[in-house]
N, C-alpha and C positions, 0 to 999 in steps of 0.2 A: 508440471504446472504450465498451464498455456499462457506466452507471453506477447503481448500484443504494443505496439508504439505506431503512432499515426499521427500525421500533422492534418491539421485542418487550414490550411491557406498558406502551408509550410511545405518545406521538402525536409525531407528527414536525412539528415544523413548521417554514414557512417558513424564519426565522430559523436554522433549523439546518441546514437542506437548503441554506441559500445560505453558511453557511460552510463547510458539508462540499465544496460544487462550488467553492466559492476557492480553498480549499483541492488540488484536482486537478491547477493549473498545476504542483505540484513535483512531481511525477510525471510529465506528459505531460513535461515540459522533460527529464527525465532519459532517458525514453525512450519514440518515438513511436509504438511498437506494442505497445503493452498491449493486452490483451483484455479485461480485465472487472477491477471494481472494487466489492466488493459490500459494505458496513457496516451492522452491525446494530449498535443500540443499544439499553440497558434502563438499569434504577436499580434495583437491592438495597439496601433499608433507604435509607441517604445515599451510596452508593457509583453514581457513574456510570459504568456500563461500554462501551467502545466495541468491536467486534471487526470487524477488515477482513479481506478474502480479494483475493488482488490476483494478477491471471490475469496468467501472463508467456508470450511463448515460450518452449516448453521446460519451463516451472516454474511453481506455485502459491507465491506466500508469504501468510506469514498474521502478524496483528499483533493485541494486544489491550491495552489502556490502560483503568485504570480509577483517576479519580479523583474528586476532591468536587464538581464541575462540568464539566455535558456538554460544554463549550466546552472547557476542558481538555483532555479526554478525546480530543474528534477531535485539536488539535492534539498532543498525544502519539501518538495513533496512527498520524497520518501523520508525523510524524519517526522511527517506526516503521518503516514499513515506506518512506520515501527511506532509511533507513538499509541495511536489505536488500535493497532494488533496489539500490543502488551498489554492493553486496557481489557481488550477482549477476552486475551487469555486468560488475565484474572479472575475476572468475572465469571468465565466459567469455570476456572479451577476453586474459585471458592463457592457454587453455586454447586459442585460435585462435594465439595467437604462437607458442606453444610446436610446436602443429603447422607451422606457418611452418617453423621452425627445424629441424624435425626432417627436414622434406620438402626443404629445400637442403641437408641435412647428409647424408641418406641417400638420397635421389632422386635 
């Protein structure tokens, strides 16, 4: 999976970069063919903003968190988007059942 962190009026450092990448185990564990993972981060006024784009098959989701610290920030943004990854999965795992069903029912 391509991983991507970039500040926009920010510098990025270390310390953030390594908890944004700890952070990527609840992702890859939910599922192992992700495509790309790209977060940009900035600060307006006191406000830290996080926004991620998270390449799926099939799908783009996107997530944004902003709160009064960057560290926040990521971890709401990734319970963000594990949130809508699991959404996703459903969806299509029941969106495969459902043809299952339909393909012994009328096949």
């Amino acid at each position: 999976m391509q991983f991507q962190l970039s500040g926009q009026q920010i510098e990025v450092t270390p310390a953030l970069r390594d908890h944004a990448t700890a952070k990527l185990d609840r992702l890859t564990r939910l599922d192992d063919k992700l495509k790309s993972l790209a977060i940009v981060l900035s600060v307006d006024k006191l406000q830290h903003r996080a926004d991620g784009t998270l390449g799926v098959v099939g799908a783009t989701l996107h997530a944004e968190a902003t709160e009064a610290d960057m560290y926040a920030s990521i971890d709401v943004l990734f319970d963000k988007l594990v949130a809508q990854l699991r959404k996703y999965r459903e969806k299509v795992a029941d969106k495969h059942q459902r043809e299952a069903r339909d393909e012994r029912q009328y096949g």
